[in-house]
C-alpha positions, 0 to 999 in steps of 0.5 A, a space after each residue: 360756254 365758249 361761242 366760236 365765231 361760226 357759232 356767233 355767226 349762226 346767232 347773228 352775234 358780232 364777232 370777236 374784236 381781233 386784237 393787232 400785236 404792237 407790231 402788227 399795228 406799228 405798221 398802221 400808225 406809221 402809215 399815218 404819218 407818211 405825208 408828215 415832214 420829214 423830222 416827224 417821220 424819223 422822230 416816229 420811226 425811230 422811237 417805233 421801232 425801238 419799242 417794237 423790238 422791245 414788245 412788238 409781240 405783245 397784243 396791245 391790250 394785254 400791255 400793262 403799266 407794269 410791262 411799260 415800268 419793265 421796258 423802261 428798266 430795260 431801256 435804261 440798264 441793258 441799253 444804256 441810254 438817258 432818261 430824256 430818251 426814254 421819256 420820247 419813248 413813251 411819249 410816241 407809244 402814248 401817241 399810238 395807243 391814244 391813235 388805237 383808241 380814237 379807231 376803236 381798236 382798244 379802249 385804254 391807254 396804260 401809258 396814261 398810268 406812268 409818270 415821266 421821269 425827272 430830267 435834271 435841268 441841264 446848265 449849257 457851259 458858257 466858254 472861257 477865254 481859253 476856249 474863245 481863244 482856241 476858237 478864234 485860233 483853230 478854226 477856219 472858213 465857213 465854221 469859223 464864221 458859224 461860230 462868230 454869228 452864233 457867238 455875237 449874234 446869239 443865233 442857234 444853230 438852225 436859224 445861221 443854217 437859214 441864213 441868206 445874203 438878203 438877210 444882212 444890210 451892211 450899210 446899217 449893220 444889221 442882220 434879219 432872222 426868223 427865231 426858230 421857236 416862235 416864228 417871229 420875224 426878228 433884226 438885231 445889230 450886228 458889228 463892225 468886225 463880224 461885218 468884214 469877215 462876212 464881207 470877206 467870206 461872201 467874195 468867195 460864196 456864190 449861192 444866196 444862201 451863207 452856209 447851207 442851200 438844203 431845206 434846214 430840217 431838224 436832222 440837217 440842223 441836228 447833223 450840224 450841231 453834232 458835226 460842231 460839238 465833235 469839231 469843238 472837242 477836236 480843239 480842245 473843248 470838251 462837252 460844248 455845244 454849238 447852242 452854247 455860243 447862244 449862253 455865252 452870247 447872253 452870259 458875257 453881255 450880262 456877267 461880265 460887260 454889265 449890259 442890263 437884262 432888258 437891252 439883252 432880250 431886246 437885242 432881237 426885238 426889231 421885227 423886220 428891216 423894214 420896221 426899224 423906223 418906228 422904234 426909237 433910235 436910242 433903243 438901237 444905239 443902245 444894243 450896237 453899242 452892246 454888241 461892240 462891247 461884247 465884239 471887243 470883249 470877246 477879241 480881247 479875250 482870244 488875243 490874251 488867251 493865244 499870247 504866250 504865258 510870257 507875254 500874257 505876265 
């Protein structure tokens, strides 16, 4: 016998639990979220409301496995986007049902029941001598000296944005960073020739910072990573991203200099400035000598690759 809430009333039973559609308690999970950085606000609402358009009317108790295999299909053949993407999808709609069930307004999480999907790993192009030519050729001002501290320092694309001018001691050719995954505090030596173009370029800089005076979020750094691969493609070099300067940063030390694995992962291993005195010199001497090797490799190799093929004979 069905008992309607007035009669449940009258009996003093507790009301039906009401059930929010997808849509409906979207709203509600991101209002949770309003005081989060930036980065977490887009990277939420991005990824909600494509599921929204997809099964905001859905009531998420009556959303299945079976639904969430079908959105991802849909995701895949009619919108026509990567796995990983797909993957992210899932991850904030797992977030939202497990928000839904700590709340008590569900009390499973179908997402739990639905594997990621494999990602093949993805090898970052290491740039010939061609593209370090075109690099050195092409490219002018402030992305040119982007490109020459990703390139021999090894630095990704949101820890150069960080940059100040604090950051650099010329006199000992050094330049302080904080790595961006770890948050650890890092210096590594930096050469002769990448010390005068930043010399040169700072004669016309007046701000403390070298190339963005914005916080660095991950949208900004993402807006400049974008905004690079497209400058890389206009030159000539297709499918290179500015995260690719940190592979060939490590291939060529490696491949073709011959410098050992540990002096490379100890190019950043100096903590601070200040903390150069306690370690010993020969350690340092070893990555300045490393990185005016890979300075004189890499220039070497963009004179040759922007000489005629006459001259090159």
């Amino acid at each position: 016998m069905f008992i309607g809430d007035r009669e449940r009333g009258k009996l003093n039973l507790p009301k039906k639990k009401v059930i929010p559609t997808l849509g409906e308690y979207s709203k509600t999970y991101l209002e949770l979220y309003r005081g989060a950085k930036e980065s977490t606000q887009d990277t939420k609402r991005a990824n909600i409301n494509i599921l929204v358009k997809h099964l905001g009317d859905y009531r998420l108790d009556k959303i299945t496995p079976f639904i969430i295999e079908k959105f991802r299909v849909d995701r895949r053949e009619k919108d026509k986007v990567s796995d990983g993407s797909i993957n992210d999808n899932i991850t904030v709609f797992s977030h939202l049902f497990n928000t839904a069930i700590k709340a008590g307004v569900i009390d499973r999480n179908p997402c739990s029941e639905v594997k990621k999907l494999k990602i093949p790993k993805k090898h970052e192009r290491v740039l010939s001598s061609e593209g370090i030519g075109l690099l050195l050729d092409k490219l002018q001002g402030k992305d040119r000296l982007m490109v020459l501290v990703g390139l021999f320092t090894g630095m990704r694309i949101n820890e150069v944005l960080r940059l100040k001018w604090t950051d650099i001691d010329f006199t000992k050719g050094l330049i302080a960073f904080v790595q961006s995954k770890t948050g650890k505090a890092l210096t590594i030596p930096i050469s002769a020739y990448l010390i005068g173009e930043l010399l040169r370029y700072k004669e016309r800089c007046q701000e403390d910072w070298l190339f963005e005076t914005r916080e660095v979020t991950k949208r900004i750094a993402n807006a400049h990573s974008h905004r690079f691969s497209l400058l890389f493609q206009s030159i000539g070099i297709r499918d290179f991203t500015f995260h690719g300067l940190r592979h060939t940063f490590s291939s060529l030390l490696q491949s073709e200099l011959g410098v050992g694995a540990v002096v490379v992962q100890g190019m950043t291993g100096h903590s601070s400035l200040g903390m150069l005195q306690r370690y010993s010199h020969t350690g340092l001497d070893s990555k300045k000598r490393a990185v005016q090797a890979l300075t004189d490799h890499v220039l070497g190799m963009g004179e040759k690759a922007v000489l005629p093929l006459a001259a090159q004979a």
